[in-house]
C-alpha positions as CSV (number, residue, x, y, z in Angstrom):
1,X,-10.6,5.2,11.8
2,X,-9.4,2.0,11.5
3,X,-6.8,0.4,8.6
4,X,-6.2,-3.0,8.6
5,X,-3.4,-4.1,5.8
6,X,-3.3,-7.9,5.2
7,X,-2.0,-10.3,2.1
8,X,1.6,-10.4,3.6
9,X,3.8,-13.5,3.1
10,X,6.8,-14.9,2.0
11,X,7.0,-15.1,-1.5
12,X,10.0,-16.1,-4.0
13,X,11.7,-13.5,-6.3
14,X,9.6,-13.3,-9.5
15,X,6.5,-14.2,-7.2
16,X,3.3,-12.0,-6.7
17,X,1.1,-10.3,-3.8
18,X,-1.8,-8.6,-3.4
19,X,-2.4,-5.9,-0.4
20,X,-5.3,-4.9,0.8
21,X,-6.7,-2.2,3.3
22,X,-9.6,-2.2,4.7
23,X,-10.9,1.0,5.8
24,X,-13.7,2.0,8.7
25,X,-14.1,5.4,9.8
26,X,-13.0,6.7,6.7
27,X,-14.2,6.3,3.0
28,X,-11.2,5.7,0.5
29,X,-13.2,7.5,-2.6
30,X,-13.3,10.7,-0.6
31,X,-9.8,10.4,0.4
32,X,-6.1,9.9,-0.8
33,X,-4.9,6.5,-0.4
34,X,-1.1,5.4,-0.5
35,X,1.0,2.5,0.5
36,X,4.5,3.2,2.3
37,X,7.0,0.3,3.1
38,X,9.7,0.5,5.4
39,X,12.6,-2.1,5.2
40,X,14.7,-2.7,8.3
41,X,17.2,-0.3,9.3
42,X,15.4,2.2,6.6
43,X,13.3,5.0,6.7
44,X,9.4,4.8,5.6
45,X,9.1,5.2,2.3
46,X,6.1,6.4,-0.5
47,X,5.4,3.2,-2.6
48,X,2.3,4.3,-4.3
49,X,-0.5,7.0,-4.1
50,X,-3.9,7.2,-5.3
51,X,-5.5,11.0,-4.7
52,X,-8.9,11.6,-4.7
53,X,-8.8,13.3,-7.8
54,X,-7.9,9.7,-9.2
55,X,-4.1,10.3,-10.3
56,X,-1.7,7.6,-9.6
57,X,2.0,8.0,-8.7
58,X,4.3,5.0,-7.8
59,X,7.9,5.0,-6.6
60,X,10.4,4.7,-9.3
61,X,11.4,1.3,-7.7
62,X,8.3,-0.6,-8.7
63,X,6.8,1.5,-11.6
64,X,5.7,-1.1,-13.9
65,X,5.8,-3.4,-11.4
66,X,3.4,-2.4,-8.7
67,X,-0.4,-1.1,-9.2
68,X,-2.8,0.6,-7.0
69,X,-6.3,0.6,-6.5
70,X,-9.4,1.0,-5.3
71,X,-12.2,-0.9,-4.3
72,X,-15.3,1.8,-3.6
73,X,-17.7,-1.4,-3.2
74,X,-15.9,-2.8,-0.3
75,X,-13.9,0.4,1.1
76,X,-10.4,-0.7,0.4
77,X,-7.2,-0.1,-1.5
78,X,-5.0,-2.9,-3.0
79,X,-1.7,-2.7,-4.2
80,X,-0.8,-5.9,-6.3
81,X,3.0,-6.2,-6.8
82,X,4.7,-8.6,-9.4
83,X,7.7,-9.6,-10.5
84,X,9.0,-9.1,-6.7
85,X,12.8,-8.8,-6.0
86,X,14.4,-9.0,-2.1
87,X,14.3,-5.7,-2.5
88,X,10.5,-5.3,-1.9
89,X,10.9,-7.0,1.6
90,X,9.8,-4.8,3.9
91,X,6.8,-4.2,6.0
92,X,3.8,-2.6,3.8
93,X,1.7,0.3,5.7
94,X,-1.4,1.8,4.5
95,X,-2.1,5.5,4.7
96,X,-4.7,7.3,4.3
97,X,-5.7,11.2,4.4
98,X,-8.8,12.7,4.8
99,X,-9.7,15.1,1.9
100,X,-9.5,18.8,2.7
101,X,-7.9,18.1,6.1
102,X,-4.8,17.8,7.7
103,X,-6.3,14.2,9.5
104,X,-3.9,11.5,8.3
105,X,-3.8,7.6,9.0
106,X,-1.9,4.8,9.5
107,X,-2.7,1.3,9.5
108,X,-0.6,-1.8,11.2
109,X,1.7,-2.6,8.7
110,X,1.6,-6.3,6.8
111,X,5.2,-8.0,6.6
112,X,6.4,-8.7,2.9
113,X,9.3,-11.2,2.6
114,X,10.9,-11.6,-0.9
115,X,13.2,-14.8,-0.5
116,X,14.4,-18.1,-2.8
């Protein structure tokens, strides 16, 4: 299984970015799909979920802000962030877990950098 995150960048406070993960091995509509972030000097944290069953959960930190997705044709899960504060800046990971079993994965993380 293979997860490879890209759309990283610097962006300005009040800017936009969109994530994506591309997924081999694995197909996103028969699994759960989430992005964490981790900042440095913090711990990994959930940013937003999407479960097989379709629900959605986001972190209270970028509810309204954030939006996940998927992309069935091309086997990959976006997360498009707006209205981004220095907060946000942290490196993006994709997960995913393989429905009905305990297999979970990670991919290489994408760097996001919030700065005027």
């Amino acid at each position: 299984v293979q997860l490879q995150a890209s759309g990283g960048g610097l962006v300005q406070p009040g800017g936009s970015l969109r994530l994506s993960c591309a997924a081999s091995g694995i197909t996103v509509s028969s699994s759960s799909m989430a992005w964490y972030r981790q900042a440095p000097g913090k711990q990994r944290e959930l940013v937003a979920t999407i479960r097989l069953s379709g629900n959605i959960d986001y972190a209270d930190s970028v509810r309204g802000r954030f939006t996940i997705s998927r992309d069935n044709a091309k086997n990959a899960v976006n997360l498009q962030m707006d209205s981004l504060n220095p907060e946000d800046t942290a490196v993006y990971y994709c997960n995913a877990k393989r429905a009905f079993t305990s297999q979970n994965f990670w991919g290489q993380g994408t760097l996001v950098t919030v700065s005027s």
